[in-house]
C-alpha positions as CSV (number, residue, x, y, z in Angstrom):
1,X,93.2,86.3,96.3
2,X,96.3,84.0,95.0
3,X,97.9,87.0,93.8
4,X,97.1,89.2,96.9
5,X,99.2,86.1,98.8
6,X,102.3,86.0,96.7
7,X,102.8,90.0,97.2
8,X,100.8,90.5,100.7
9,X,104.7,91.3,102.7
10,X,105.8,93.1,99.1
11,X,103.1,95.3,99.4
12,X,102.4,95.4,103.0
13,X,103.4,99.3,102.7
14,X,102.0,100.1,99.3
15,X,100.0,103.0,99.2
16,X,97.9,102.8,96.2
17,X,99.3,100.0,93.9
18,X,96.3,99.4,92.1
19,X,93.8,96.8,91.2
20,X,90.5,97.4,89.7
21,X,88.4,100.0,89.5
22,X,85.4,97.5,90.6
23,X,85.2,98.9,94.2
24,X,81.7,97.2,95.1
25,X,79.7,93.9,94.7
26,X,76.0,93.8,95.2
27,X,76.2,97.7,97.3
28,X,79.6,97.0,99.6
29,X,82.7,96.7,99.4
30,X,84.1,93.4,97.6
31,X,83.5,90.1,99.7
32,X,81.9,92.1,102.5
33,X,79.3,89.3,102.9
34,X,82.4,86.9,103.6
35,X,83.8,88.5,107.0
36,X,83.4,88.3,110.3
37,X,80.5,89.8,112.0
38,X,81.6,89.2,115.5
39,X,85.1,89.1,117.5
40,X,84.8,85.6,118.1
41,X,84.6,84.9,114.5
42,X,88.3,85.9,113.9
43,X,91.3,84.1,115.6
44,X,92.0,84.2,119.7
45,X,94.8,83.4,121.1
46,X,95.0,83.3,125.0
47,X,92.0,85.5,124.8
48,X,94.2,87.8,122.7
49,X,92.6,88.8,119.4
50,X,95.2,87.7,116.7
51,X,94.0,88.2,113.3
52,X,96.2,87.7,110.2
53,X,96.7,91.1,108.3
54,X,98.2,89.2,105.1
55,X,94.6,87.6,104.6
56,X,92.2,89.7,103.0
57,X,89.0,88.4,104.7
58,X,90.6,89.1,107.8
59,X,91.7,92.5,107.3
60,X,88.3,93.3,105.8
61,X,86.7,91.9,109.0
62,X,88.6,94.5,111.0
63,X,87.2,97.1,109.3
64,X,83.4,96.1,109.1
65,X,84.0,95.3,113.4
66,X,85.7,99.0,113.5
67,X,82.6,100.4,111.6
68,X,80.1,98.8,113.8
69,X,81.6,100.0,117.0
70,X,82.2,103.1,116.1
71,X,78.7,103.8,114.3
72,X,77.1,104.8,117.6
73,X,79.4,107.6,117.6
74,X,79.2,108.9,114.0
75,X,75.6,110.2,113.9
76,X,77.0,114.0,113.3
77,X,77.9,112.2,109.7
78,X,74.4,111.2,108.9
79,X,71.7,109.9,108.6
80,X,72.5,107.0,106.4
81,X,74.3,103.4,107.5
82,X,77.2,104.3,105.6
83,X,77.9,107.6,106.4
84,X,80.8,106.8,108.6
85,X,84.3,108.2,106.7
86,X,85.8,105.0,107.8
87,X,84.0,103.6,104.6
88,X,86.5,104.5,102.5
89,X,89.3,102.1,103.9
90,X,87.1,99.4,103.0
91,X,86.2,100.3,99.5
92,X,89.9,100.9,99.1
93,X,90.6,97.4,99.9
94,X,88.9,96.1,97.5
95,X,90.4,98.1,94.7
96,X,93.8,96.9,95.7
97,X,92.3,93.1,96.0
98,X,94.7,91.9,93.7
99,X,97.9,94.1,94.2
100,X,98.5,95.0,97.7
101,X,97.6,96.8,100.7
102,X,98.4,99.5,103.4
103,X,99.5,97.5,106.4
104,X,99.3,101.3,108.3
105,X,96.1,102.5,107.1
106,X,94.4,99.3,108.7
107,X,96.5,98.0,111.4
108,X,96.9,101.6,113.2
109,X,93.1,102.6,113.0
110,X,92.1,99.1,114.5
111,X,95.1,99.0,117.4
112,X,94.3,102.1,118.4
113,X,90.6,101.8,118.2
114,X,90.6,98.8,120.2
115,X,93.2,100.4,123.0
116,X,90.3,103.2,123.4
117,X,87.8,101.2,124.2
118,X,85.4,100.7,121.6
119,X,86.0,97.2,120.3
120,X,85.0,95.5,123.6
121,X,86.1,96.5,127.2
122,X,89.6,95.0,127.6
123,X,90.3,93.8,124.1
124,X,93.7,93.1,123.3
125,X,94.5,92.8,119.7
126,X,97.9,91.2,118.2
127,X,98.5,91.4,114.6
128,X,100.0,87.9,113.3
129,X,103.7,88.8,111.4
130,X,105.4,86.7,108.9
131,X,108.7,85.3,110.1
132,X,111.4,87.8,108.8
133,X,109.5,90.5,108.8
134,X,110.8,93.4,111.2
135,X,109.8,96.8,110.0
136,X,105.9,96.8,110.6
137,X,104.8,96.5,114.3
138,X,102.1,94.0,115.1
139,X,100.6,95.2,118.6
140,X,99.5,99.0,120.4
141,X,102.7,99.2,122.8
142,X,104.7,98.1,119.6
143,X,103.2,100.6,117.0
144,X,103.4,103.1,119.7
145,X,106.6,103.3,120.2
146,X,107.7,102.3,116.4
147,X,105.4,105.1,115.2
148,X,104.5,107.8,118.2
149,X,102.9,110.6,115.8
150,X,100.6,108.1,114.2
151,X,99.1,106.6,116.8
152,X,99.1,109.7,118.9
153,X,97.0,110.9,116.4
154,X,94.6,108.3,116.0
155,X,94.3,108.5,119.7
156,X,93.0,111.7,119.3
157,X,90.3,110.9,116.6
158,X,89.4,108.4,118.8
159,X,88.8,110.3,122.2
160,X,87.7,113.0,119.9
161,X,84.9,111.1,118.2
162,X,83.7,110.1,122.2
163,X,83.7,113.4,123.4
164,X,81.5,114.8,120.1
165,X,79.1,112.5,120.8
166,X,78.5,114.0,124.3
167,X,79.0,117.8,122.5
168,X,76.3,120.5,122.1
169,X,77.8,121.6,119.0
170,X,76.1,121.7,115.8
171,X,76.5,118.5,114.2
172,X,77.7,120.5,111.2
173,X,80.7,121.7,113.1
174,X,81.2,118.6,115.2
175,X,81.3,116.5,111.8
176,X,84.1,119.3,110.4
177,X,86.2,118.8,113.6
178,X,86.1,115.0,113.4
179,X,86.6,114.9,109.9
180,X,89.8,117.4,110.9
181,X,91.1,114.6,113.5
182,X,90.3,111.8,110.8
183,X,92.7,112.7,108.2
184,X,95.4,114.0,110.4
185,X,95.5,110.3,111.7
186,X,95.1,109.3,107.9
187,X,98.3,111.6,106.7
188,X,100.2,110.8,110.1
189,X,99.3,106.7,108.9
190,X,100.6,107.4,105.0
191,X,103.8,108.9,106.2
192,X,104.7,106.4,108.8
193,X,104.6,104.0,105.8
194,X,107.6,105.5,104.3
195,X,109.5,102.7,106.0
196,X,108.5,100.6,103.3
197,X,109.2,103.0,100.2
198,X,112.4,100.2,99.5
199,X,109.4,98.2,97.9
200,X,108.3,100.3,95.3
201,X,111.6,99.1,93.3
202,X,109.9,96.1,92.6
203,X,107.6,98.1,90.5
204,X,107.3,99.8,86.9
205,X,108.3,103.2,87.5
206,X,104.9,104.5,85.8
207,X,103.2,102.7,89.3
208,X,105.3,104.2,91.3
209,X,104.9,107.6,90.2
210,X,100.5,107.1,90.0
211,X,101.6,105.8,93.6
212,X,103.0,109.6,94.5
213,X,100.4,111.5,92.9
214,X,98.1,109.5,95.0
215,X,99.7,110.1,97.7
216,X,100.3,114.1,96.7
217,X,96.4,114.4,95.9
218,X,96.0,113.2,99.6
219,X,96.6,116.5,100.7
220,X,94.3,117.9,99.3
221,X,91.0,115.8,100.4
222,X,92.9,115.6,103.5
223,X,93.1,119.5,104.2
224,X,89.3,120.0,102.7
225,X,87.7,117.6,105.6
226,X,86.6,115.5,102.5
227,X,83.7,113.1,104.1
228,X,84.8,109.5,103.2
229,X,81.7,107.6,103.2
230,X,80.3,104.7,100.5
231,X,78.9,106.7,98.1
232,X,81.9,109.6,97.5
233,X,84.1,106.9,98.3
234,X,82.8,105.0,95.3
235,X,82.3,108.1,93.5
236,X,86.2,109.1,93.6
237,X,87.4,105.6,93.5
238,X,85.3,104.1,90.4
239,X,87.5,106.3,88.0
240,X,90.8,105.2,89.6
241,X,93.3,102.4,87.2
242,X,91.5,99.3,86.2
243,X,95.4,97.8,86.2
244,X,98.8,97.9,87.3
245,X,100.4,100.5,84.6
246,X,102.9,100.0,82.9
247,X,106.2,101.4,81.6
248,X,105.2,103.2,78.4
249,X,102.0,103.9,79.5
250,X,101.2,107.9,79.2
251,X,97.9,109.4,80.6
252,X,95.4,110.3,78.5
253,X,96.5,108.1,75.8
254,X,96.4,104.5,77.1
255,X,94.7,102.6,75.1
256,X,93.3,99.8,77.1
257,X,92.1,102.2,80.2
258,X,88.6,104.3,79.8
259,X,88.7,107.8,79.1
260,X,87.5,108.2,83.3
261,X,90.7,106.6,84.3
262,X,92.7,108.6,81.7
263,X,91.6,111.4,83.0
264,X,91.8,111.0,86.4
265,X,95.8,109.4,86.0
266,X,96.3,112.9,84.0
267,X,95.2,115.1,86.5
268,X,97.2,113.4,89.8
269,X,100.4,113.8,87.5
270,X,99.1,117.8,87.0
271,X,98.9,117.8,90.4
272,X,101.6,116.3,91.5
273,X,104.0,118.2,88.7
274,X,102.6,121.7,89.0
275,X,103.1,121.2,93.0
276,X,106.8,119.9,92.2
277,X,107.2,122.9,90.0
278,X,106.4,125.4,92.7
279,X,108.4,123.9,95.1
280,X,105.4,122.5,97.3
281,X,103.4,126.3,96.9
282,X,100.6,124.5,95.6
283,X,99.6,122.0,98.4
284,X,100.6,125.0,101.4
285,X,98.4,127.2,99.1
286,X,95.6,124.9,99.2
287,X,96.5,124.2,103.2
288,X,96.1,128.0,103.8
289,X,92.5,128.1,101.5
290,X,91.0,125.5,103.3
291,X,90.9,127.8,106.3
292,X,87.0,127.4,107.6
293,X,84.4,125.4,107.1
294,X,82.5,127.3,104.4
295,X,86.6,127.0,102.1
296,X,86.4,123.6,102.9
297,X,82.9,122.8,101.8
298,X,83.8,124.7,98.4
299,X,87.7,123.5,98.3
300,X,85.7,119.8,98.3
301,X,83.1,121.2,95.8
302,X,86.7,121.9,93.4
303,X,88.3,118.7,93.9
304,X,84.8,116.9,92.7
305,X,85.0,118.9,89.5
306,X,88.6,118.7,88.9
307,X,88.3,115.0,89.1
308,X,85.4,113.8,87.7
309,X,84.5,116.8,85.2
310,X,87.0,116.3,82.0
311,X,85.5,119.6,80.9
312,X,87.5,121.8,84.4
313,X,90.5,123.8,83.4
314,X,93.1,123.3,85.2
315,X,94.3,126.9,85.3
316,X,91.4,127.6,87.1
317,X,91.9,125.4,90.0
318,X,95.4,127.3,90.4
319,X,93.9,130.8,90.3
320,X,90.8,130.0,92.5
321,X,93.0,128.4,95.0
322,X,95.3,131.2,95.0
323,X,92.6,133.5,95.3
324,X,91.1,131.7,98.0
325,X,94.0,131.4,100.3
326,X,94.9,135.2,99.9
327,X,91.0,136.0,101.4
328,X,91.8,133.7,104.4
């Protein structure tokens, strides 16, 4: 926590600055047991919600209030309490406990969830800001008009996630379309946060560039409707750097990181080089694969082995994916 307070406003922006690959304490995500249950529990202002983004209990609490409002809404996702793809922001938290977090990914969702109703009828929420701070907005008219696509977007998960509930669809084809609208507000979030990328410059440039692969290998679980929830949350995420890296350090050979997180550092710089190679073909090849919902369920099926299986070639990821996109 001391160290999440000295770099809160340096990281504000950071998309994946990492911290430990310890993503859960006793089944949830880390000092779940700590926040707030209830509204009431986090500051009010004027009968204005007005919860401080720079503490991490607090920013925790706003995403264990979004999940239980929105729960009643998410049973096309599941059967089980954690289910919900909203999970993952949680769980990614944690992980960046000590190192920073993504002031869009959490402020957006919660704004916007609030403006549409399901945080309470009326609720007005107002993000506290330290004092110099100018580039992050702090309220829904604010980040409306700083960022229109975002919150556009996360509009439309929103509304979207009411209407499913009401749908006659499938719950198979309702959970695809959702999980569409999710990570288009996701993406839409990460880019808005390119007003921060002045930041990274206080960083080694070996966490910077793990910070772009991250953000690269975001469009691929974003395209394949990947289902966010605790346990492929935790599944993804357990591999990820147990540390900051360093400059020198060179995945697969660092010493003092497992042979899961070497593996998994190698394979976002493949990612990330072979797409920079091709002059972006890769991700619009994988883009046009993930055309339907039977691509998708197999385009998540590759990303699991690629990942998590050391013995995947990676040549066979490109020709797959080529092959795939060519029968869409």
């Amino acid at each position: 926590m001391q160290r999440l307070t000295v770099l809160g406003l340096l990281l504000a922006c950071a998309a994946s600055l990492c911290s430990a690959a310890v993503v859960i304490e006793n089944g949830m995500p880390i000092l779940w047991a700590h926040t707030a249950s209830q509204m009431t529990d986090l500051p009010i202002e004027n009968g204005v919600l007005n919860p401080d983004p720079w503490h991490y209990l607090h920013r925790m609490s706003l995403y264990r209030l979004m999940i239980a409002a929105t729960d009643p809404f998410m049973g096309c996702m599941g059967t089980n309490a954690t289910d919900s793809p909203f999970w993952g922001l949680p769980l990614q938290l944690g992980w960046m406990l000590t190192s920073g977090v993504n002031y869009f990914v959490s402020a957006l969702p919660v704004l916007s969830a609030a403006q549409n109703g399901f945080m309470g009828p009326g609720l007005q929420v107002q993000m506290q800001m330290p004092a110099g701070v100018e580039d992050l907005c702090t309220n829904y008219a604010d980040c409306s008009a700083r960022f229109p696509d975002a919150m556009s977007k996360w509009d439309a998960f929103f509304q979207g996630l009411k209407a499913a509930n009401e749908s006659p669809l499938p719950d198979a084809e309702k959970r695809d379309s959702l999980l569409g609208l999710y990570w288009t507000a996701q993406m839409a979030s990460t880019y808005a946060s390119a007003v921060c990328n002045a930041r990274q410059s206080h960083y080694p440039s070996t966490e910077v560039s793990f910070a772009q692969s991250w953000l690269n290998s975001a469009e691929y679980v974003s395209a394949a409707h990947f289902q966010s929830n605790m346990a492929k949350s935790v599944l993804f995420m357990t591999p990820l750097p147990s540390r900051i890296l360093q400059e020198g350090d060179s995945a697969p050979d660092i010493p003092d990181l497992s042979a899961d997180e070497n593996h998994t550092l190698s394979i976002f710089a493949w990612m990330q080089k072979a797409n920079n190679l091709l002059g972006g073909t890769l991700v619009r090849l994988w883009g046009r694969a993930m055309c339907s919902m039977n691509t998708r369920e197999k385009g998540k099926e590759m990303l699991e082995q690629l990942l998590l299986d050391s013995s995947f070639v990676t040549s066979s990821f490109l020709s797959i994916v080529t092959g795939m996109a060519t029968s869409c």
